[in-house]
Steps between C-alpha positions, in 0.01 A plus 500: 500500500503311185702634211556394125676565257233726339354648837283454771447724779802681443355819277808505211632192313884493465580693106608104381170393600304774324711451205419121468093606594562749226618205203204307629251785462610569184438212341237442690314810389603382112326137521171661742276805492514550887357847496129381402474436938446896465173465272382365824544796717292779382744735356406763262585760277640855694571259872790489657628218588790311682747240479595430804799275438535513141808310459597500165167590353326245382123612591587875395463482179109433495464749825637776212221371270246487755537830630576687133699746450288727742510302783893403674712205654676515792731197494645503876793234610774472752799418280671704318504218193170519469411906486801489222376188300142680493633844383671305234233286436265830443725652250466213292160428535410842454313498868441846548297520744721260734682667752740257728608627853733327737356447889635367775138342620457699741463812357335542200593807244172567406248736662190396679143323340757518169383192366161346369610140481778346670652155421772356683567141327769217557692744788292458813713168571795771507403721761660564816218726671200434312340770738665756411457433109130460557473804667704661266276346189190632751638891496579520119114323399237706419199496700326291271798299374634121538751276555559166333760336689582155405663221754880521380655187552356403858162358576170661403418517890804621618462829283160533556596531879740766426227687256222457807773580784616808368128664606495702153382270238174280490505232240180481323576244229759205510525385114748218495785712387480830703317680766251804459541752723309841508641821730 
């Protein structure tokens, strides 16, 4: 198993890690509108919809605009960092219809065909059982819903074997940057 500093198949990256990911982000986020990937997806006004490795936030702001203030965010992570920097985050960007839970991965805190639109992006890299995330992502989409899932930092064909493998997602359209997947 390969491991970096900042993850790869090992689920959690170490607090220093996230930390350092977090500095990055955050100027990132400053010098590059990274949220307008979501324009792409579909989402609309009442949805619910999830972020599925939020990390510090970065695509949750226009996710809140997208979905107005009648539709919510679910902004999902493993680390601890991450649900905390998002809570903060929401305060001061008056988010109020972002709600950040902590999950192990394997069990997700959020009730069944929750969520219209899923999008898991820059994580997939990270995960240890991508079966078990997929089929958790599967039992909290709506019947109609999606996932966009995006490669992470490993080839596009290695996730797309994962995606295919895990017998609950079809991909239906492979846009350079992520991959479509209906329930």
């Amino acid at each position: 198993m390969k491991i970096s500093p900042f993850g790869t198949n090992m689920d959690r990256m170490p607090r220093l890690a996230f930390r350092m990911m977090k500095l990055m982000f955050d100027i990132r986020d400053r010098l590059v509108s990274v949220g307008s990937l979501l324009d792409r997806f579909g989402i609309e006004r009442g949805q619910t919809v999830v972020d599925y490795g939020c990390g510090t936030g970065s695509y949750l702001n226009q996710a809140s605009k997208l979905v107005r203030p009648e539709g919510r965010v679910l902004a999902l992570d493993v680390h601890e960092l991450a649900v905390e920097a998002v809570k903060k985050r929401s305060v001061r960007e008056g988010w109020t219809n972002v709600i950040a839970l902590l999950t192990d991965g394997r069990k997700i805190p959020v009730p069944d065909e929750t969520a219209d639109i899923i999008y898991a992006l820059d994580m997939f890299h990270m995960v240890a059982d991508p079966e078990a995330v997929l089929g958790e992502l599967n039992r909290i989409c709506k019947k109609e819903g999606f996932l966009f899932i995006d490669n992470g930092h490993q080839s596009r064909q290695k996730a797309r074997t994962k995606i295919i493998s895990s017998g609950l997602w079809d991909i239906i359209e492979e846009p350079k940057r992520y991959h479509c997947c209906p329930k």
